[in-house]
Structure formats: structure tokens, C-alpha cells
N, C-alpha and C positions, 0 to 999 in steps of 0.2 A: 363097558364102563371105563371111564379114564381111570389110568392109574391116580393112587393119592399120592404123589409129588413125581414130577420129572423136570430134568434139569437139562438145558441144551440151549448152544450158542448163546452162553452168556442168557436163558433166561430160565425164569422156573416158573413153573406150575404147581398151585395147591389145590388141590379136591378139596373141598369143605364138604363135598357130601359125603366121600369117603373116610375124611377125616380134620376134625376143625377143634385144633388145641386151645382150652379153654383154659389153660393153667401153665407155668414155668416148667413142673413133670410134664407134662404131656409134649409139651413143645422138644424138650429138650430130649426125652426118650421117642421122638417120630421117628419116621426112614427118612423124612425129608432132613432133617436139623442133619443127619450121619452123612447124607449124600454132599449135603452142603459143605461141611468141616472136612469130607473127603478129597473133594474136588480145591477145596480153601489149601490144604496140605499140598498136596501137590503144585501147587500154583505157587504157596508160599517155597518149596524147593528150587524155583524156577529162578526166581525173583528177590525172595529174602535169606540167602545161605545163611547167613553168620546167625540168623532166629533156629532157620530151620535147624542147621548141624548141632546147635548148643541140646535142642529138646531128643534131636535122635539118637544124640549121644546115650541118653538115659532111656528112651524106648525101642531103640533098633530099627526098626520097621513102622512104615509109611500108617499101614494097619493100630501097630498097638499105642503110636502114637494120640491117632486121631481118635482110639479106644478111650485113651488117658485124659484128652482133653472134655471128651463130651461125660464121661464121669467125674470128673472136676467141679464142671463146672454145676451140673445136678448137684453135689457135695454143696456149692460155696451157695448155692441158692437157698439151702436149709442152714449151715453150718458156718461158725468161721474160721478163720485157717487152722487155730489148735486142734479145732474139733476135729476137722476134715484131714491131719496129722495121725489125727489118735484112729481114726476108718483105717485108714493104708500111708503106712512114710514113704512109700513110692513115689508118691505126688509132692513132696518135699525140695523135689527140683524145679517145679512153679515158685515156689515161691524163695529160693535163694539170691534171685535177681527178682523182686516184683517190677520192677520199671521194666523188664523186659517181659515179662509176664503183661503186665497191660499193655504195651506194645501191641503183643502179638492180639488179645481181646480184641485191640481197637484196628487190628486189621482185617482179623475176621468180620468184624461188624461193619468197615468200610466195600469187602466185597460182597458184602450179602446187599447191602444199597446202592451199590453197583450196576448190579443185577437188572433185568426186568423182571418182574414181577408181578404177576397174576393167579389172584384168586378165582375158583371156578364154583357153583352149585349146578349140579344137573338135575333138574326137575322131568318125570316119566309123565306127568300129567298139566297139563295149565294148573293154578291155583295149590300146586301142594309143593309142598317142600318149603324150602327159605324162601320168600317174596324179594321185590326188590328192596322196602324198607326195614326187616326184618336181617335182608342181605348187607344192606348199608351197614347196620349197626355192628352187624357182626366181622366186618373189614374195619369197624374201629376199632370195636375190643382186640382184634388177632393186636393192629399196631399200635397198642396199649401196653400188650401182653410184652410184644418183642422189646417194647422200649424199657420196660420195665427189670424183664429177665436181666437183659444190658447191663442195665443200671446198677442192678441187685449186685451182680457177678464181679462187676467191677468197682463196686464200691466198698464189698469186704475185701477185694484184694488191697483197695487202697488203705481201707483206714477211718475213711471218713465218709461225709454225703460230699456228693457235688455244689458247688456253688452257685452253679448258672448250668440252665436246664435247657437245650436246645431240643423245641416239638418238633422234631423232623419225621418225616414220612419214612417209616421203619418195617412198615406193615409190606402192601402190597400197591403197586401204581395203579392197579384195575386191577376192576372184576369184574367177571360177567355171567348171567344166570343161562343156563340153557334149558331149551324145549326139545322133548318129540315130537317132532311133528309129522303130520301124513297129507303130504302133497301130489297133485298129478302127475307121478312119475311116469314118462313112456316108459316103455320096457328098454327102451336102448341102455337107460340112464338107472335101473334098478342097483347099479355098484355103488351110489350114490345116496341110494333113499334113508340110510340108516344114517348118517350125521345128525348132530343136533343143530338145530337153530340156535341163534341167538335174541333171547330174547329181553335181554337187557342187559346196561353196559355202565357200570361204574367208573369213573376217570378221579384221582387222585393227583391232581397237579403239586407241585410242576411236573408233567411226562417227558421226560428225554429219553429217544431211545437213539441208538448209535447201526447201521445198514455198515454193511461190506463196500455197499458203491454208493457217490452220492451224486451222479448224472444219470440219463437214462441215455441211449443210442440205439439205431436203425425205426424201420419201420416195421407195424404189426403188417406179416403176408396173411395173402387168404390162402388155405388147406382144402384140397378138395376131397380128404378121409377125416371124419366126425374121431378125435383123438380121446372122445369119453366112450366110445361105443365100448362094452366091455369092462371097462375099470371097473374095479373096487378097491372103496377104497376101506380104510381100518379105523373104525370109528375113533379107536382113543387118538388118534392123529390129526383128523380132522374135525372143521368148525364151517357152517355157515352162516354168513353174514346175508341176512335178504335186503337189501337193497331197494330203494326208488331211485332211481337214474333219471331224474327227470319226469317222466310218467310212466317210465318202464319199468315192472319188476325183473327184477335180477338175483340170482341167487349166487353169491359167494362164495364156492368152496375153496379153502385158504388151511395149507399145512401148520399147526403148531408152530413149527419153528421159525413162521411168520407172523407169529399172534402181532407186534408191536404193527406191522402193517395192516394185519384184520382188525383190531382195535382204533385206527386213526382213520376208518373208514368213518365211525362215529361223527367225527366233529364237519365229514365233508359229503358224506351222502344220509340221506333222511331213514334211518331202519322204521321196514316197514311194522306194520301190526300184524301181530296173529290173523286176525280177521281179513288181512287181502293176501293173503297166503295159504293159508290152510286151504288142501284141497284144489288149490291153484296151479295154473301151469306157466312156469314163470314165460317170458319174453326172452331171457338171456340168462344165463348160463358161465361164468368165470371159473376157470381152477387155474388155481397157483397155489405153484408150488410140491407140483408131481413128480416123488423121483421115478423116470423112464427107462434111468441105466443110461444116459448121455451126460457129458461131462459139459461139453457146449451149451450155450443157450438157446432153449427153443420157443419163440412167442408167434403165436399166429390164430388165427381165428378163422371158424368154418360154418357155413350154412348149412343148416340142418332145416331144406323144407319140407322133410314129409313130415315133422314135429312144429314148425314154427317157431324154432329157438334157436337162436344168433348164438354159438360157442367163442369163447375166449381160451386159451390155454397158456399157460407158462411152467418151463419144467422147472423141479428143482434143482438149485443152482447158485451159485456165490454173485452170478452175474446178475438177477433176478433182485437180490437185495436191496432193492429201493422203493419210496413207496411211488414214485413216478411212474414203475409198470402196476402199477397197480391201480391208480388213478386214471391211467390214461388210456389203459386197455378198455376199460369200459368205458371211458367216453368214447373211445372208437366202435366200440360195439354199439352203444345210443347211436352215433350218427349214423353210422351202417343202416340202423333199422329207420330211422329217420328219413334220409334218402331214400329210401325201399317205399315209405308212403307218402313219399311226395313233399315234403317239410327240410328246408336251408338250415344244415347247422354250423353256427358261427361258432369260430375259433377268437374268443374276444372277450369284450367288458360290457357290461347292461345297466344304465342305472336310471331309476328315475329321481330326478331332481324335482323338488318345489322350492322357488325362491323366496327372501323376505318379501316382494315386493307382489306375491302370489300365483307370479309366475310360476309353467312347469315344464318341463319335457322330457324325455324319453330319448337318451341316448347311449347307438351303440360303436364301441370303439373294436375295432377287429384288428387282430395280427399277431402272429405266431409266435413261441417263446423268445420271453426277452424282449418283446417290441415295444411294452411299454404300459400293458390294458392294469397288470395289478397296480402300476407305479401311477397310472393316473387314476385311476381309485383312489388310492392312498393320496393325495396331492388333493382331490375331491375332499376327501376328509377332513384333512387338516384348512381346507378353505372353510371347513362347516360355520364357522362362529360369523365369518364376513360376509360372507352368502348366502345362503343356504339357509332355509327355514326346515324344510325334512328333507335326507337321502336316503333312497331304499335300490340296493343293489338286486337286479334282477339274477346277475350271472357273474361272476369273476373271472372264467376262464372258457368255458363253454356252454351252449345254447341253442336255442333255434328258431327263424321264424317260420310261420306257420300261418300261410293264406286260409284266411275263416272262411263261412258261407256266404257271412257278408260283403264276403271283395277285401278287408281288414285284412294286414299285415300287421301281426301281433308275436314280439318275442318274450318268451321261455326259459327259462334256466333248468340246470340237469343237478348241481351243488346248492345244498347250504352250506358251505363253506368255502376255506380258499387256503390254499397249499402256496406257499407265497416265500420269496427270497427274504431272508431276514434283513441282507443288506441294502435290501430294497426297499424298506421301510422307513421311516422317520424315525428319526435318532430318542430313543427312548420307550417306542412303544411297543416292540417286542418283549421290551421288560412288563407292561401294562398288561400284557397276556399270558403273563406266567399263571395266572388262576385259570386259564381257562385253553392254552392255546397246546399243542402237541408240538416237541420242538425233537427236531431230526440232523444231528449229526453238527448241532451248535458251533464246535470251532473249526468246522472245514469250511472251504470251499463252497460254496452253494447251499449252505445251510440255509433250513426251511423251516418253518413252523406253520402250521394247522390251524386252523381258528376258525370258529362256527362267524359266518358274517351276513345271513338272513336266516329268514323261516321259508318251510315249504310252502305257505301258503302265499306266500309272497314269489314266489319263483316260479309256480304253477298259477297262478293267476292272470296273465297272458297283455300285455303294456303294448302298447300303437308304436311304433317307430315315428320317431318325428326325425332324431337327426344320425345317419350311417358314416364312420370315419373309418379311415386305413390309417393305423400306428404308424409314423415311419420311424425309426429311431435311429437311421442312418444321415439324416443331412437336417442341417439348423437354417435359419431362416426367421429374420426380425418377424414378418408374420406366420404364426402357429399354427392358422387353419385356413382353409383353403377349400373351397368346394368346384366341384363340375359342373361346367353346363353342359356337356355331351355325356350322355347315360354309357357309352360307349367305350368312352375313356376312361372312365371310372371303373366298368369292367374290368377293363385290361390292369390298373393299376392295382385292385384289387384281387385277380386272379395271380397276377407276378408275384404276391406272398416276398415282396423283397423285403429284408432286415438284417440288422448286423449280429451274429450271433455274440451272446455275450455269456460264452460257457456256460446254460441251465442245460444242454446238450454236450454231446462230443463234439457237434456242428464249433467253426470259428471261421471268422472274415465276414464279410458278406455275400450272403445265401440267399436263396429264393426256393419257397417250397408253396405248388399250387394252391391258391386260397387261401395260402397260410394256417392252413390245416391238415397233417399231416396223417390226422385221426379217424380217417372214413370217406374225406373229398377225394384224395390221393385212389386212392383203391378202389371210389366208384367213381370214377374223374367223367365218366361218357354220359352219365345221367342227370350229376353235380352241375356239368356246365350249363346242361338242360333248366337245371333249375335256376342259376347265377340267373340266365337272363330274361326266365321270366320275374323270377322275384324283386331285378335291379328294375327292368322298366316297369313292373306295376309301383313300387315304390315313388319312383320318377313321377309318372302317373300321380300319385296321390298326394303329390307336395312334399316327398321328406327329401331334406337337404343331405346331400351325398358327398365328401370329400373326403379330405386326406388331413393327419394332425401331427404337428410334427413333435414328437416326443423326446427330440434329441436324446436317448436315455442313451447309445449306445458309443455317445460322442466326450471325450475323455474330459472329466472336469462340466460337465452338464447335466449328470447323473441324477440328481436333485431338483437342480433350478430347472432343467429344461420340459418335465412332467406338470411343476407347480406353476411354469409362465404360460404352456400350455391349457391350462385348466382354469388359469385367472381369465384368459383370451375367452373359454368358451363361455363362463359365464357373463362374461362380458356381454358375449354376442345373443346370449339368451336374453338377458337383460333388456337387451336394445326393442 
């Protein structure tokens, strides 16, 4: 059973099934409120001397301080200051400076929201324990309770009530319920079986969580030693997330101290149901986040045929901290398995358009990070009101087509969602998605936010290709699109995966990475190429127009206009 609270790299965990404070005492006599105010002390000696030194003065040690303050504050939440005088005049040096005395209140209470934070129920059977609506409620009352205690604490220190009431998210950013469950575990994979599932996921926006790294680099190698054979792992540590990848299940095993990554899984892959799980044997196979005893980073993935399950691995590691290895590992694992049964996975954009004028078509834009597939999505969107009668995105970043029995070429998506550069966005709308979008490492660098941008039913429902484009985001050109007449050339043009790296990588200048998929093409390149050319000449075959669209995105002062002149061009040419 997990512990009821733990606290690490900046996040915490609360048990509610082991313990779920209904009251100011309860909250405030936990282990968790002590671990908190412990670790607050400390942090505050780092960072606030002239707070810290003044209170040490009067309790000596780190210990009898953080004693003094959590009986205090239990004191001020029945009592007010005379009273809480007349208990022990010990506590008499709170209140000689009160301005510094709420100082210190309003700092503890800024790094407790700080924090990540996640509530937990762990249910041993389906149907017992807290539900999920039973669960909702109860992550409102906790951040009721917390805002409340606050308020309580620091409004007899002042004097008065507050003026102006600010509802901020005081509780927990998520929560999620968990199951036991009993799935086809081979025996290789028995270190494994005892995690819980998840089986549902609260999100309490705005989510921001903050990664040690905010680019990913190199490529996933293939292992030819299965790196789960033997593990076990320790239940209160780990979580799985079951996954639909597309049409593949996937099981998620993901360390604690990555919850804010196992959580943003929500908004971009579809968690599966009990019912295509239980007793199931998944397809694929994730762990992240395994300390091995290596300090370096280890990502690589391995076939396991005498089981049928595609392995993913990532140790634990500071280098590891982003959700890019964690997104991308499993789409490399999808396409892995992909290619294995014969099925094109594009590295690209999917959307079906219906125009005002009742037009419709089916188009996919392919090319590799930074090329340009989220920026002309978003360029798509914002045409919505002058174009556009319905857009339904099949895919945002990756996908697959898949020759039917029919002789159809029909593509697929693997996300309902989209892991997308903020500064890639339209000026405003990242704000638009603060109720709903997951946002990562906001004022850096490559900041990214999350956002649910289809349903699975729409992504697993399988759309004709009508029109195939290569991003270029390296060279401009008054016209934006351009198609082949030799199937040939097109190849070639879209196997060179050329583009200007615009730092979502450690990649920079202009690069070229095969197919422009770095995620499964690369690694079975001898099979992949097999596929490029029967899938580009039956496409040819079938009438869908094949070219190149120039997205100027990576060309300085273009960043914008040259996605949305693009995108004005293709409905043009729909239109026509």
C-alpha cells in the first residue's frame, strides 16, 4: 500500500485511502502537514535568513521550530492570540513582529502551491472504495479545508477578515483512483504484476508542472537483452498508466517521481477501460523511470518475440525529465509494431477539412520536429470562421496509413491530443487553454502545453487520403504548394526528412533525418523503404496529389505568416 504522504522532487502525494483530512485538526496533526512545514524550514534557511534566524533564535533547532509552528498554528485555528498566550508564552515570539509572522504563513502557503500535487484512492476491487464522483467531491472539500485552515490561521493573526477572497487551487492539481487489476502477465514480467492501474484521472487546472530538461536528444536504440526480465518493481513507487496508442494497448509503468509525466499522458493518449485490459496481454510494454544504479541516460527498446510485446525502457535520471521521452518513446514503439504488420507511420499532421461551400478533403502534412505540421493546424484553425465549415484533426504529430482489403489508403491517428510549442501558437490562445490544456516549463525555452485536440473515435476511424505534402520550413517561395508529377521524386524528397531545426531538439542548422521520422523509420529503415514505395505508388495510382508545402516556419520573421499564407494557399486550392 502507498504510503499516506510522500514528498519528493518538488511533489507530493496524498493517500486518501490511507488518510483523507476532513477537518483543520486532522490536516494540521497529519505526517504529511509535518513533512511539509519540515522540508518549508529548511528551504526557508536557504533562502529566507533574516525570517529564518529571527524564529531560531527562540527555538534553536530546525526540529523544535517546525514543532512550534505546527502547534501554533492548531492553537490559532481554535484560539486567538491571548488565548493561545495563556496555552504556552513560548509562542509569544510569533506574535511580537505579526507582519513577520504572516510573512512567514504566506510563504509557507506559497510553497505548498508550489508544489505538484496529487491526490491518490486506491480501490482493491472495481466499484468499492471512493468512485470517481464521490472522488471529485472529496478533492474539493480537501481544497476547501486547505483554503480555509489558511485563512482561519491568518486572519486571527491579523486582526481582521480579508477583504478580497482569491479561489485559487489550494487543494491538489490531480487526482487519480487506482485499480487492481489481473492481467496476462508472462512470467518474465511477474516483477510487474502487482502495480495498480489507473483507473481514473482528475486534472484541476491550470496544471503547470516544471522537468529538469526541456528538449529531448539522440535516438531510442534497439536492445537485444529484454531489460524487464526479472525486475521488480515496489508497488508504493509505481503507477500504470494503460494506454491506447493508436489501436495498441500499452501498459505504462512510470516511477512516482514522474507522476506530472504519467498524468499528462491523460490529455494525449486515450486510457484504456477496465474491460480491454483485464486479463489482457498488452502489445507494448513502457517503463520509465527505473533506478538501475547508472547515473547516465539509458533509453532503448527491445523485442520480445516469444511474448509478442514491443519493450520500451528509460532509466531513472535527471536526464529523462521531460515529457518528450515519454511521448515519443511510445510512438516509436507504435510504429515499430506498425511496420512489423505492414502499415506506413507518418511523422506529420492529419486533418479532415469540410469547406463552406461543401467541399471536403483529407489532408496529410508530414515532417519532422519543427517542420511546421502543429503550426499549420493552428493556421488551419484560426482560418476556421473564413473557410471552413467543420475541421476534425485525425493526427497532430503522428499516425499511420494502412492499405485496407479494399485496395483504400486510409490514415489513423495514435493521440487525442497534442503536445505543441506555446510559441507556436497564436497570440492568446494558450491563454484559452488554461482550463483545460497541461502546461510544461512555461517560461523557458520551448515551452509546451498539452491539450486534448480530438476524440478517439475520430482518430481510430480510418479517412482516404486525398492530398500527401512534405513541410519544408527551410526555403520560402511566393507559391506555397507544389505538387509532383514523378512518384519518384516525391520519394526522394520525402525520404531526405530535410528541415531547419528550430531547437524542439538539441538538433540546430539544417538537418536531415530519414522520413523525417526518427521514431521507428530510422531503426527499421530496410522494411520502411519497402513500404515508402509501395504506399507512394498506390497512392499515385489512386489520384491523391503528392507534394511539398512550404511552411517557411523556420525562416526568421516568417514564423507566423508563413504557416497561415500556406494554409490560406491550400484552401484555395481545395476550393478550386
Amino acid at each position: 500500500m502507498l504510503n499516506e504522504f510522500s514528498l519528493s522532487r518538488g511533489r507530493a502525494m496524498i493517500n486518501f485511502t490511507l488518510k483523507y483530512c476532513d477537518t483543520s485538526e486532522k490536516l494540521l496533526d497529519s505526517y504529511g502537514f509535518r513533512k511539509v512545514v519540515e522540508v518549508f524550514v529548511r528551504r526557508l534557511k536557504k533562502r529566507e535568513g533574516l525570517i529564518y534566524n529571527f524564529y531560531l533564535d527562540a527555538f534553536h533547532t530546525d526540529d523544535a521550530l517546525s514543532d512550534a509552528m505546527i502547534e501554533v498554528f492548531k492553537l490559532l485555528t481554535v484560539f486567538d492570540i491571548e488565548e493561545v498566550l495563556k496555552v504556552d508564552n513560548k509562542y509569544s515570539v510569533f506574535f511580537e513582529d505579526k507582519s513577520l509572522f504572516i510573512e512567514l504563513i504566506e510563504l509557507l502557503y506559497g510553497y505548498w502551491r508550489r508544489l505538484e500535487r496529487f491526490t491518490i484512492v486506491r480501490n482493491k476491487r472495481l466499484g468499492e472504495g471512493l468512485q470517481s464522483v464521490r472522488f471529485s467531491q472529496a478533492n474539493n472539500n480537501f481544497n476547501e479545508l486547505v483554503l480555509a485552515t489558511y485563512r482561519r490561521i491568518e486572519e486571527t493573526v491579523m486582526g481582521y477578515k480579508h477583504r478580497v477572497y482569491r479561489q485559487l487551487n489550494a487543494g491538489a492539481n490531480a487526482g487519480l483512483t487506482l485499480n487492481d487489476i489481473s492481467w496476462n502477465c508472462p512470467i518474465e514480467y511477474r516483477g510487474l504484476s502487482r502495480i495498480p492501474f489507473i483507473g481514473s484521472v482528475i486534472l484541476h487546472p491550470p496544471f503547470i508542472s516544471y522537468s529538469k530538461r526541456n528538449t529531448r536528444e539522440g535516438l531510442f536504440q534497439k536492445h537485444n537483452k529484454n531489460p524487464l526480465e526479472n525486475i521488480v518493481l515496489n508497488e508504493d513507487d509505481w503507477f500504470v498508466y494503460p494506454a491506447k496508442v493508436g489501436d495498441l494497448l500499452t501498459f505504462v509503468f512510470f516511477h512516482k517521481d514522474f507522476m506530472a509525466h504519467g498524468l499528462t499522458l491523460a490529455n494525449l493518449f486515450e486510457l484504456a477501460k477496465e474491460s480491454e485490459y483485464i486479463g489482457k496481454k498488452p502489445d507494448m510494454i513502457y517503463l520509465f523511470g527505473y533506478p538501475d544504479g547508472e547515473n547516465e541516460k539509458r533509453t532503448f527498446y527491445h523485442k520480445d518475440t516469444k511474448n509478442d510485446i514491443l519493450i520500451g525502457y528509460a532509466n531513472y535520471t535527471d536526464e529523462i525529465d521531460y515529457f518528450g521521452y515519454m511521448k515519443k518513446m511510445l510512438l516509436t514503439l507504435h510504429n515499430i509494431k506498425k511496420i512489423d504488420e505492414g502499415d506506413l507511420p507518418i511523422h506529420g499532421a492529419m486533418v479532415n477539412i469540410v469547406l463552406r461551400n461543401g467541399k471536403e478533403s483529407n489532408i496529410v502534412i508530414m515532417g519532422d520536429s519543427g517542420a511546421g505540421k502543429s503550426e499549420s493546424l493552428e493556421a488551419f484553425r484560426t482560418l476556421n470562421e473564413k473557410y471552413i465549415k467543420h475541421m476534425r484533426i485525425i493526427f497532430d504529430d503522428m499516425g499511420f496509413l494502412k492499405l485496407e482489403n479494399d485496395g483504400k489508403i486510409k490514415g489513423y491517428g495514435t493521440e487525442i491530443g497534442a503536445f505543441v510549442r506555446v510559441d507556436d501558437l497564436e497570440s492568446g490562445y494558450a491563454f484559452e487553454q488554461l482550463d483545460r490544456g497541461i502546461f510544461t516549463n512555461p517560461d523557458k525555452i520551448n515551452a509546451r502545453v498539452t491539450i486534448p485536440v480530438s476524440t478517439y473515435e475520430i482518430i481510430s476511424k480510418g479517412y482516404e487520403v486525398d492530398i500527401m505534402l512534405y513541410a519544408n520550413n527551410y526555403e520560402d517561395s511566393e507559391k506555397k504548394i507544389k505538387f509532383f508529377e514523378d512518384v519518384d521524386q516525391a520519394i526522394d524528397v520525402f525520404e531526405a526528412g530535410a528541415r531547419k531545426a528550430k531547437g524542439t531538439t538539441s538538433e540546430k542548422g539544417l538537418v536531415k533525418s530519414y522520413f523525417a521520422n526518427p521514431f521507428g523509420a530510422i531503426q527499421e529503415r530496410e522494411t520502411n523503404e519497402k513500404l515508402v514505395r509501395e504506399y507512394f505508388h498506390k497512392m499515385a495510382e489512386q489520384g491523391v496529389q503528392i507534394g511539398e508545402i512550404n511552411t517557411s516556419l523556420a525562416i526568421e520573421g516568417k514564423e507566423k505568416d508563413g504557416p497561415r499564407n500556406a494554409a490560406e494557399e491550400l484552401f484555395q486550392l481545395i476550393n478550386q
